[in-house]
N, CA, C and O atoms as a MOPAC input file, in Angstrom:
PM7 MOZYME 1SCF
protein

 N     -3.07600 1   -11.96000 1   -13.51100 1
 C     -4.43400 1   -11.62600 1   -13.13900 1
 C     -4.73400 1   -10.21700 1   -13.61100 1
 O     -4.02800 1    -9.21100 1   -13.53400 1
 N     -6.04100 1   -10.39100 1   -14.15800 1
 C     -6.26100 1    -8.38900 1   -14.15700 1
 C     -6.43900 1    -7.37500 1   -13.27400 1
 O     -7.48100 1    -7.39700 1   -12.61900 1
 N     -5.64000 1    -6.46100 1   -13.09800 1
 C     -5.62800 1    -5.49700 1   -12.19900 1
 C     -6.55200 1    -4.04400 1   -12.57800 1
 O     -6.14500 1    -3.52300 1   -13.61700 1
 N     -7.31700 1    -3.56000 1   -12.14500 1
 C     -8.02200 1    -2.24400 1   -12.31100 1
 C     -7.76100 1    -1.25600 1   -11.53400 1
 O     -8.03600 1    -1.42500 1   -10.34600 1
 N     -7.22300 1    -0.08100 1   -11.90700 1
 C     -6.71400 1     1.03800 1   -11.08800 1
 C     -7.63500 1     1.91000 1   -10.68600 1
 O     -8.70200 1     1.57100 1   -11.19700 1
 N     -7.80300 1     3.14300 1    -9.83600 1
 C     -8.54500 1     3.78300 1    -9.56800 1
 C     -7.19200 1     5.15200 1    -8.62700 1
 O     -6.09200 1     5.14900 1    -8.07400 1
 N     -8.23800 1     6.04000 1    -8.98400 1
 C     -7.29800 1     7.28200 1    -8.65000 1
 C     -8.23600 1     8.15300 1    -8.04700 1
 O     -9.12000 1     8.71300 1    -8.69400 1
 N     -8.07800 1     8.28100 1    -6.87800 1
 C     -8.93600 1     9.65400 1    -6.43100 1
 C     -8.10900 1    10.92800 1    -5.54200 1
 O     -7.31900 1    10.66100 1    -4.63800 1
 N     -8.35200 1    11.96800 1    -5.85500 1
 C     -7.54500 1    13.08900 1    -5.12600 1
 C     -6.53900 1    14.09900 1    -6.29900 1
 O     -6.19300 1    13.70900 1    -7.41300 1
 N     -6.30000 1    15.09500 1    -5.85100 1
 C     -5.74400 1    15.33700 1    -6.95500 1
 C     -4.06400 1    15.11900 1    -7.24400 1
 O     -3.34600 1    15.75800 1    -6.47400 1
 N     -3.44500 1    14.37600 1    -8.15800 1
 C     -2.20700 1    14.11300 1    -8.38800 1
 C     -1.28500 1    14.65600 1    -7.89100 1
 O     -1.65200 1    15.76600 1    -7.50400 1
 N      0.01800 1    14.42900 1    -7.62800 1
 C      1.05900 1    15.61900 1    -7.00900 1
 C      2.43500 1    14.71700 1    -6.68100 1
 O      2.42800 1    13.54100 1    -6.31900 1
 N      3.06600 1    15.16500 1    -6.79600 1
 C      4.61200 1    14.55800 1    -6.62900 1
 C      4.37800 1    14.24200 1    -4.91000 1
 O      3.74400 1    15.05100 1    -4.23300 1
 N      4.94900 1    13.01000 1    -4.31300 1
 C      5.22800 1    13.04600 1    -3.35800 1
 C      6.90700 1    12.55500 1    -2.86800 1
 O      7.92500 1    12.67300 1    -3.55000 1
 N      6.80100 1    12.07100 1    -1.68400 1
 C      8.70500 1    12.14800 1    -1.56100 1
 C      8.95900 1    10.69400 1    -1.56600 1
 O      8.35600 1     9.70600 1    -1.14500 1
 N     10.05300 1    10.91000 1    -2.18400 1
 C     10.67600 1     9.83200 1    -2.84800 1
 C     10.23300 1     8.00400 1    -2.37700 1
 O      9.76900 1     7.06400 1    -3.02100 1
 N     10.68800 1     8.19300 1    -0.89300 1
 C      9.86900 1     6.91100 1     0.03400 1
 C      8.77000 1     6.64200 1    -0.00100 1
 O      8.48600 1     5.52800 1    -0.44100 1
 N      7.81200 1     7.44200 1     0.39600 1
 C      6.50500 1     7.07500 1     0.24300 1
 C      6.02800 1     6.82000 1    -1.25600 1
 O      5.14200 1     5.96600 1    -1.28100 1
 N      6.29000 1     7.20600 1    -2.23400 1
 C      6.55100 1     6.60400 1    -3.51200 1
 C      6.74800 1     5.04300 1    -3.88900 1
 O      6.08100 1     4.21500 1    -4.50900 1
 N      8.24700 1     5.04400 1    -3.07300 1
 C      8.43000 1     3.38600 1    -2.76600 1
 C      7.96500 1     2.43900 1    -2.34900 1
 O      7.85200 1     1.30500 1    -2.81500 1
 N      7.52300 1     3.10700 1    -0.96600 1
 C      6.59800 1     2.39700 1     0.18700 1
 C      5.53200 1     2.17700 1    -0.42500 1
 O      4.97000 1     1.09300 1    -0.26700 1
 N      5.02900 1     3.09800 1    -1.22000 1
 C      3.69500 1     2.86400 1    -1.93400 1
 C      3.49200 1     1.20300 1    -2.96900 1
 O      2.63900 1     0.34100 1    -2.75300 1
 N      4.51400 1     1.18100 1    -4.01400 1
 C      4.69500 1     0.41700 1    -4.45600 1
 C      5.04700 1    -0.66000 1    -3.88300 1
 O      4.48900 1    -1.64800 1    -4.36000 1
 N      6.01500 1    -0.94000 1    -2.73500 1
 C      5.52800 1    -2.12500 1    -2.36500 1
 C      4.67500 1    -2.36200 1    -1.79000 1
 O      4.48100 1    -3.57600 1    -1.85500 1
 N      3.66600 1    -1.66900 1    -0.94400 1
 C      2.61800 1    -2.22000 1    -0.54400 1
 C      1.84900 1    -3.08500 1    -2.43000 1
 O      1.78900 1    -4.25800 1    -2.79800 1
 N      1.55200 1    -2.16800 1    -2.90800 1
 C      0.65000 1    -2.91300 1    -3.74800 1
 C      1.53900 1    -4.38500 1    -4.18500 1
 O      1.15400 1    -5.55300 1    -4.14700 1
 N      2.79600 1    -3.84000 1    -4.58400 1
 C      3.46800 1    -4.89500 1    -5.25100 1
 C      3.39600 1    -6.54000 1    -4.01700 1
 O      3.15800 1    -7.66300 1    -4.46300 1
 N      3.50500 1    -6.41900 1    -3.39200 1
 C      3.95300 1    -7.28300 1    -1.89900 1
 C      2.10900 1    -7.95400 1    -1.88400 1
 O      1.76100 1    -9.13300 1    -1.82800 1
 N      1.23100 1    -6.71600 1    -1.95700 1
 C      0.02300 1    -7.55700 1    -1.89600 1
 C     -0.54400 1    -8.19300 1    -2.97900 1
 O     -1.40700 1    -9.04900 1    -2.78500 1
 N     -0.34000 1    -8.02600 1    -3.61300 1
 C     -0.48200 1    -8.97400 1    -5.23700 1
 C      0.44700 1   -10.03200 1    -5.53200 1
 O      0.08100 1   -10.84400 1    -6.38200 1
 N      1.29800 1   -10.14600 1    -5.13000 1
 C      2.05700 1   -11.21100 1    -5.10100 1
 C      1.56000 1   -12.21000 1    -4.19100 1
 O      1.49100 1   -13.39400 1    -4.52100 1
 N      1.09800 1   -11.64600 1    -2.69200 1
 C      0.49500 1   -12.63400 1    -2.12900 1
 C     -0.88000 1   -13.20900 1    -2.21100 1
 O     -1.45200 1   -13.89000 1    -1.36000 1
 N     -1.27300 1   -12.85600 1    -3.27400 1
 C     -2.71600 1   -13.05000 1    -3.85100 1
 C     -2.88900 1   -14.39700 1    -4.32000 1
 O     -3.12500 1   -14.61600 1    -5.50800 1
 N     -2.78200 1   -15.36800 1    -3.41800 1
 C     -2.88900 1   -16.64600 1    -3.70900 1
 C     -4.29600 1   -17.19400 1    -4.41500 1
 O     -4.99300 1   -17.44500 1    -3.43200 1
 N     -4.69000 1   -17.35300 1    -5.01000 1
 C     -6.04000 1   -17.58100 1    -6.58500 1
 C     -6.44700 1   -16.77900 1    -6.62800 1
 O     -7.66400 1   -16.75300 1    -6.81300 1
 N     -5.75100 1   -15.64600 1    -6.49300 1
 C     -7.11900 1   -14.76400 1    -6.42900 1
 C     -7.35700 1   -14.83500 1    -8.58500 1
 O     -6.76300 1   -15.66700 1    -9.27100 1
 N     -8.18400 1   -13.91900 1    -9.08500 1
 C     -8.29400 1   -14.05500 1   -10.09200 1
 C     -8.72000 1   -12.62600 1   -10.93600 1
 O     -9.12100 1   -12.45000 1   -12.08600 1
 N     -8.43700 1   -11.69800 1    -9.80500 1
 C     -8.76100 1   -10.16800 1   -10.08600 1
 C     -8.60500 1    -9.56900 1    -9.06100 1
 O     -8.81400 1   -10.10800 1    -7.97400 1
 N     -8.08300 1    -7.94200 1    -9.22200 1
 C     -7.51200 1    -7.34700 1    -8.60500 1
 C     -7.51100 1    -5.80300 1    -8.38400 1
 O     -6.78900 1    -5.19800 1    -9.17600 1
 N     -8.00300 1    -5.24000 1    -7.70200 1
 C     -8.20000 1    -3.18000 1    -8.06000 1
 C     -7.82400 1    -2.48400 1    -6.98900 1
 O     -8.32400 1    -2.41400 1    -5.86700 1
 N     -6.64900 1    -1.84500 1    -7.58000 1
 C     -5.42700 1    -1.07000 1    -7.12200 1
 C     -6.00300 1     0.61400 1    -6.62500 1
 O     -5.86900 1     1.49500 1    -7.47400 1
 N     -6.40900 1     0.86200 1    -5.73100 1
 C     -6.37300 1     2.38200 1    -5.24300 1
 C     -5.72700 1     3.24500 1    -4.69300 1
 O     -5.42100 1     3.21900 1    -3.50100 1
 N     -5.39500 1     4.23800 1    -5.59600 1
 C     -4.24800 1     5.21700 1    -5.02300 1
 C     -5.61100 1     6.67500 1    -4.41500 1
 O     -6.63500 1     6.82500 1    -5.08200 1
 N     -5.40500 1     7.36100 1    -3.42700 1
 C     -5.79000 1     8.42400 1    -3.11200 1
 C     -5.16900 1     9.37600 1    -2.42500 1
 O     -5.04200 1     9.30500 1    -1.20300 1
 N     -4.70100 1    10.40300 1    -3.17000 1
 C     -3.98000 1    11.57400 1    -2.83900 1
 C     -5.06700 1    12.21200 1    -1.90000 1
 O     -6.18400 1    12.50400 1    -2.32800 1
 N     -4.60000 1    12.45500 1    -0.32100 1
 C     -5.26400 1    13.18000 1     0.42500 1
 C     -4.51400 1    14.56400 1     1.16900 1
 O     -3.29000 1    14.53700 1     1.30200 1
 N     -5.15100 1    15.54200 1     1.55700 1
 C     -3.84600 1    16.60600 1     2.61200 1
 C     -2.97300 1    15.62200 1     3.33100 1
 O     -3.36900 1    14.81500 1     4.17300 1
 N     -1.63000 1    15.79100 1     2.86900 1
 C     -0.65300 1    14.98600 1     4.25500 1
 C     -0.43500 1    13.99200 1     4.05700 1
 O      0.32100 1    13.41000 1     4.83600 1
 N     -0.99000 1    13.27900 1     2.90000 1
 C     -0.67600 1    11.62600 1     2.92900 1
 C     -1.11100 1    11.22800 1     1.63600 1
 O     -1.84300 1    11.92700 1     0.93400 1
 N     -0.55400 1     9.81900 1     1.22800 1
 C     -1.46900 1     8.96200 1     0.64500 1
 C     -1.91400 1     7.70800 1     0.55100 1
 O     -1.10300 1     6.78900 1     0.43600 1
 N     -3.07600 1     7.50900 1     0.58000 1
 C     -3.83000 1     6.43800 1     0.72900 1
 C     -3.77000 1     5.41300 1    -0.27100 1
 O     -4.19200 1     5.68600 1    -1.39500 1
 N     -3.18600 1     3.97100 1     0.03700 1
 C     -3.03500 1     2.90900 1    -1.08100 1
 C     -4.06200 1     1.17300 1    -0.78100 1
 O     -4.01300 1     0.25100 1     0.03400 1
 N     -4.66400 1     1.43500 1    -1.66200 1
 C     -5.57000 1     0.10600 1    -1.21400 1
 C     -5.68300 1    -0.95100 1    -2.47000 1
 O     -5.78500 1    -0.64200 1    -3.65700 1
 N     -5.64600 1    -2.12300 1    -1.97700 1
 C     -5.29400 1    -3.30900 1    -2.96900 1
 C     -6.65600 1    -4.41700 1    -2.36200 1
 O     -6.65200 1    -5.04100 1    -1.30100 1
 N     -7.49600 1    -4.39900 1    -3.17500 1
 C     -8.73200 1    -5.71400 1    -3.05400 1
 C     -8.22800 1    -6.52000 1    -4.07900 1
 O     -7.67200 1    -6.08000 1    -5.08600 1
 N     -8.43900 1    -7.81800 1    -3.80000 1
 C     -8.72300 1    -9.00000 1    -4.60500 1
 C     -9.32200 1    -9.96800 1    -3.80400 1
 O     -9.48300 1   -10.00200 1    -2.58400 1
 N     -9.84800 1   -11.31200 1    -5.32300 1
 C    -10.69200 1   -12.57600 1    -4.47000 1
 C    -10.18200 1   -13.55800 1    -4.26300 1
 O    -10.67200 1   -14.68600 1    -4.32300 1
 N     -8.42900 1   -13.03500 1    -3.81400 1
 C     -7.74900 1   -14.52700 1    -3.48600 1
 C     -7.47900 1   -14.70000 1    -1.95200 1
 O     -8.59700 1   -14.35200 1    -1.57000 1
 N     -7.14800 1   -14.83900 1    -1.39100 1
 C     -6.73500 1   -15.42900 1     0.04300 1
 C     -6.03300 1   -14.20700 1     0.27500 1
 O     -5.89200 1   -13.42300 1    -0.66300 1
 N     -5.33300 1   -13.80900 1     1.99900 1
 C     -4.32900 1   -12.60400 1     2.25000 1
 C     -2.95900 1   -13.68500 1     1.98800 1
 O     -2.81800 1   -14.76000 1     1.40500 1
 N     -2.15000 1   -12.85500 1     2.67900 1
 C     -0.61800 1   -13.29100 1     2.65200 1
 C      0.00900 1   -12.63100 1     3.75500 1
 O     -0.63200 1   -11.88600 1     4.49700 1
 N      1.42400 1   -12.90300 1     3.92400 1
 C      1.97700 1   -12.22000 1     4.98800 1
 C      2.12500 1   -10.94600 1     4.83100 1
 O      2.54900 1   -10.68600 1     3.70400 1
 N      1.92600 1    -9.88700 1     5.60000 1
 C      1.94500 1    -8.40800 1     5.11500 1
 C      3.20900 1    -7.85500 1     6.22300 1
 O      3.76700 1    -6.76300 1     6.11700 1
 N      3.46200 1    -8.74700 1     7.15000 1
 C      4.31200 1    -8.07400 1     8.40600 1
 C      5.12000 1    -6.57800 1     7.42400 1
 O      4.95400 1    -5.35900 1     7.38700 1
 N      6.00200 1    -7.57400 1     6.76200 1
 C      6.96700 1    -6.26500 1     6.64200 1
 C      6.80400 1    -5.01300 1     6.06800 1
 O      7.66300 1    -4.13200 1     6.11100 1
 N      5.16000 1    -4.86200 1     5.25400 1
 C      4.56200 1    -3.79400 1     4.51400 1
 C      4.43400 1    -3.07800 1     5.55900 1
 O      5.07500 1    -2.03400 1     5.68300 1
 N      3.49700 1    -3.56200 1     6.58300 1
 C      3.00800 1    -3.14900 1     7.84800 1
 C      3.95300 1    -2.33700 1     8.93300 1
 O      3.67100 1    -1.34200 1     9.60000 1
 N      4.88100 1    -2.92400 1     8.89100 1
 C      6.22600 1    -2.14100 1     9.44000 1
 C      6.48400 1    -0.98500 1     8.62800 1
 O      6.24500 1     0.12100 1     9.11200 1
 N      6.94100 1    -1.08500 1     7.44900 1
 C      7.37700 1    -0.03200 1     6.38000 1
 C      6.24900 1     1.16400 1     6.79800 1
 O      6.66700 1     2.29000 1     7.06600 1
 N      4.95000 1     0.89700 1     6.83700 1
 C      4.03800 1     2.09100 1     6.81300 1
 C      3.97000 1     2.99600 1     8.37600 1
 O      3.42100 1     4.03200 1     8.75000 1
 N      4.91300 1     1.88600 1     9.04300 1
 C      4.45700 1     2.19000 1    10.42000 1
 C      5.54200 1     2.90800 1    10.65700 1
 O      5.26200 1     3.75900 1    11.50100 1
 N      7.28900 1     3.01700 1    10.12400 1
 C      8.05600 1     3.66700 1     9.98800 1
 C      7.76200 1     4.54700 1     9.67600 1
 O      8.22300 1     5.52300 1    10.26800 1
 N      7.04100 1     4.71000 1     8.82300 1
 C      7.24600 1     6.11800 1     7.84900 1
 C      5.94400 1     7.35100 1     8.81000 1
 O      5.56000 1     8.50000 1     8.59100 1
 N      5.62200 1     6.24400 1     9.95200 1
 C      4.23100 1     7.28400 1    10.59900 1
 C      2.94000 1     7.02300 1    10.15600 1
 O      2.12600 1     7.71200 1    10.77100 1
 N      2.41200 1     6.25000 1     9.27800 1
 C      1.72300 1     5.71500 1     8.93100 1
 C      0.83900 1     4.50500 1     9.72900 1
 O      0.91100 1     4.26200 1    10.93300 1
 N     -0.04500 1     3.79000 1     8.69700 1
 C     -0.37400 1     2.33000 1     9.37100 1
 C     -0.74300 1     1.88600 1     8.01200 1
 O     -0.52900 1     2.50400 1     6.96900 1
 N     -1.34900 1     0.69000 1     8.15400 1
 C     -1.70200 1    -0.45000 1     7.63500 1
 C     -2.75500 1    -1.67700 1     8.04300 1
 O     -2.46200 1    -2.51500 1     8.89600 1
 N     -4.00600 1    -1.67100 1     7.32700 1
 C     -4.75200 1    -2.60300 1     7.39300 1
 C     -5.09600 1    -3.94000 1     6.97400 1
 O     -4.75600 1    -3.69700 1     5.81700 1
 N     -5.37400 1    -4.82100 1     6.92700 1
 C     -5.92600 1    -6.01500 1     6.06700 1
 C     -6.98900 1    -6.39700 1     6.71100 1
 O     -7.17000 1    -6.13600 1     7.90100 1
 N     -8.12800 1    -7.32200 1     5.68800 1
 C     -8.91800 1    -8.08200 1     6.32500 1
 C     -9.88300 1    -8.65200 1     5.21400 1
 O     -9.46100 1    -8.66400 1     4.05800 1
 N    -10.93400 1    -9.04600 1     5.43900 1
 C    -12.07600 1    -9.00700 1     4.81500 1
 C    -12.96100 1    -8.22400 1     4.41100 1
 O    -13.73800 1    -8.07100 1     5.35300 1
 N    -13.40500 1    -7.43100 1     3.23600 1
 C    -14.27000 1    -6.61900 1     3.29100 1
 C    -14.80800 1    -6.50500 1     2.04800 1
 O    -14.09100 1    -6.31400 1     1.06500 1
 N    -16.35600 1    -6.63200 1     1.96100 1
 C    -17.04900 1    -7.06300 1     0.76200 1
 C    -17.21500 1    -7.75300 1    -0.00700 1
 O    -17.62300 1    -7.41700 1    -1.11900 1
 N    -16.87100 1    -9.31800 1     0.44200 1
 C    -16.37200 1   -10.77800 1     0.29500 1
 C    -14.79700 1   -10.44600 1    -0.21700 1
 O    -14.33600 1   -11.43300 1    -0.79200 1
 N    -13.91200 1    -9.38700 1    -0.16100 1
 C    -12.49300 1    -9.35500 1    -0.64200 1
 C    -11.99200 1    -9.36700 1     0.00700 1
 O    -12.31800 1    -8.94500 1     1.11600 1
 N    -10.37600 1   -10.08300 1    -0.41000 1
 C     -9.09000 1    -9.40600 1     0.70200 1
 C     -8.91300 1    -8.05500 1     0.45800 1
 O     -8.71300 1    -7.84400 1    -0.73800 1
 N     -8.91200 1    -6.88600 1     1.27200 1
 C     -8.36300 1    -5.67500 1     1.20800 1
 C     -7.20400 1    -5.30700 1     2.14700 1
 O     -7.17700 1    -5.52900 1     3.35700 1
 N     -6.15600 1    -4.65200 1     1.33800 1
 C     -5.46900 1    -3.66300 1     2.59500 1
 C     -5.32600 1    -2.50100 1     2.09300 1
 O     -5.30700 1    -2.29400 1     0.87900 1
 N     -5.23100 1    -1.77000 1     2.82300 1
 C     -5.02100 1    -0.05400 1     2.92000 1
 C     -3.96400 1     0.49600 1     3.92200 1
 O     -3.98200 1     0.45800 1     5.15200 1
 N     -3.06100 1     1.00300 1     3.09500 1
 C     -2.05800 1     1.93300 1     3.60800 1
 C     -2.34300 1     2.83500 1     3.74700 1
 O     -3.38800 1     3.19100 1     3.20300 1
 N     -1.52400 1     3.85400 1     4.63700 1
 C     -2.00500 1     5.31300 1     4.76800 1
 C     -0.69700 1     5.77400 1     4.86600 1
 O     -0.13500 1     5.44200 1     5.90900 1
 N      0.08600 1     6.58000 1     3.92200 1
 C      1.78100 1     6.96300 1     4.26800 1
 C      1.86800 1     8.60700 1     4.18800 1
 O      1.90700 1     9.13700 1     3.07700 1
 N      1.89400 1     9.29800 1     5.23300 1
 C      1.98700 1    10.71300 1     5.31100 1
 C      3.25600 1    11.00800 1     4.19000 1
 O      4.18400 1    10.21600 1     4.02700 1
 N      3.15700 1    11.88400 1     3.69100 1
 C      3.67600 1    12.68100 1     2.58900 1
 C      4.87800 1    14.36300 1     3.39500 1
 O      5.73500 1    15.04900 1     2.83700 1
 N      4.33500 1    14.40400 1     4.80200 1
 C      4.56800 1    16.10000 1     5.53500 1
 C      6.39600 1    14.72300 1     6.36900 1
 O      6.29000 1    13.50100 1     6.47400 1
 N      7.47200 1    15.39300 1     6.68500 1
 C      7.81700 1    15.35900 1     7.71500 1
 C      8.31800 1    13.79200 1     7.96500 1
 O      8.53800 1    13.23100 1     9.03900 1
 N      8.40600 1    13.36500 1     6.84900 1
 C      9.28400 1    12.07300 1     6.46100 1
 C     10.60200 1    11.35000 1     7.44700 1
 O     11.48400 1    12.13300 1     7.79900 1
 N     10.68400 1    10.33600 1     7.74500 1
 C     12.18300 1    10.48500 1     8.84800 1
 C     13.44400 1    10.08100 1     7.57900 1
 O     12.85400 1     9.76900 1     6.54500 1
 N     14.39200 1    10.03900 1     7.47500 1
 C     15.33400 1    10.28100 1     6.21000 1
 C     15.75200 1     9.14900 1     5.98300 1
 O     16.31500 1     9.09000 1     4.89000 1
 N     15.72600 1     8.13900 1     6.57700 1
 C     15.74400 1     6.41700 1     6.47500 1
 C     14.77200 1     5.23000 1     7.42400 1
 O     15.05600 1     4.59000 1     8.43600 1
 N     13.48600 1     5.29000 1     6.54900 1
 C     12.86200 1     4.65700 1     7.77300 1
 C     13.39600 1     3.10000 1     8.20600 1
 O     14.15700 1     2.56800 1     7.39800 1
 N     13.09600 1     2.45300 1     9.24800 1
 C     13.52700 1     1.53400 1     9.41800 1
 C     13.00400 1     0.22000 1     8.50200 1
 O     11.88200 1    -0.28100 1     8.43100 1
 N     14.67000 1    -0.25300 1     7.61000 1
 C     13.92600 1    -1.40100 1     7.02100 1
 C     13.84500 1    -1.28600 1     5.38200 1
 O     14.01900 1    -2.24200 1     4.62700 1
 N     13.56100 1     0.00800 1     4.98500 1
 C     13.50300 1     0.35600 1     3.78200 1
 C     14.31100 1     0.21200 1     2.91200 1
 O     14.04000 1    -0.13500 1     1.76300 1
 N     15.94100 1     0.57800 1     3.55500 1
 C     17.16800 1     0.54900 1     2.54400 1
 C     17.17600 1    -1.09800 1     2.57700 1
 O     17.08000 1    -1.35200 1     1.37700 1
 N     17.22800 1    -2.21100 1     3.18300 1
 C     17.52300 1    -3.39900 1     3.20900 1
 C     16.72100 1    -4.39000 1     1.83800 1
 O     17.03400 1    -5.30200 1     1.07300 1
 N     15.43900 1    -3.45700 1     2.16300 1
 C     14.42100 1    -4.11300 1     0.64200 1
 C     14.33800 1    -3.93400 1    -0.42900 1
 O     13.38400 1    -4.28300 1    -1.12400 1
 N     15.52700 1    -3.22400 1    -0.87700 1
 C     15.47600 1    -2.72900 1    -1.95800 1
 C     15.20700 1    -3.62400 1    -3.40300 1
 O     15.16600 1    -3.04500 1    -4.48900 1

């Protein structure tokens, strides 16, 4: 499917996990993108965190274990409907990391 990226905030190294965490959220929600047939990937670097959001026009999927991952790390995690799309949005603080969140090393 085609994916369209979008970037807002200004760029910056963050730590290593939330990096990860980042990627699977998107990765985990595109996979569960059952017909969808298009797809636009948002990263937003904010103070303290960053913000990852995945719309498409296919159906959701199971997100439990994304949802956990973000919630380890101090974070959260949304899904739903919004603007006839599936969306979710992560939010993974970047400050004050715990050094193995729960769950993370197992998914590798």
């Amino acid at each position: 499917m085609p994916v369209a990226f979008d970037r807002a905030g200004e760029p910056r190294r963050v730590p290593h996990v939330v990096d990860r965490s980042a990627y699977r959220v998107v990765r985990d929600t595109l996979a569960g993108a059952r017909k969808a047939t298009g797809a636009t990937v948002a990263i937003e670097y904010m103070p303290g965190a960053l913000a990852v959001q995945v719309d498409h026009d296919g159906c959701g999927a199971e997100l439990e274990e994304i949802a956990d991952l973000a919630a380890a790390l101090g974070g959260g995690l949304t899904a739903g409907r919004a603007h006839g799309r599936f969306r979710v949005r992560a939010w993974l603080p970047t400050e004050a990391q715990p050094l193995y969140p729960a769950g993370l090393l197992a998914t590798h």
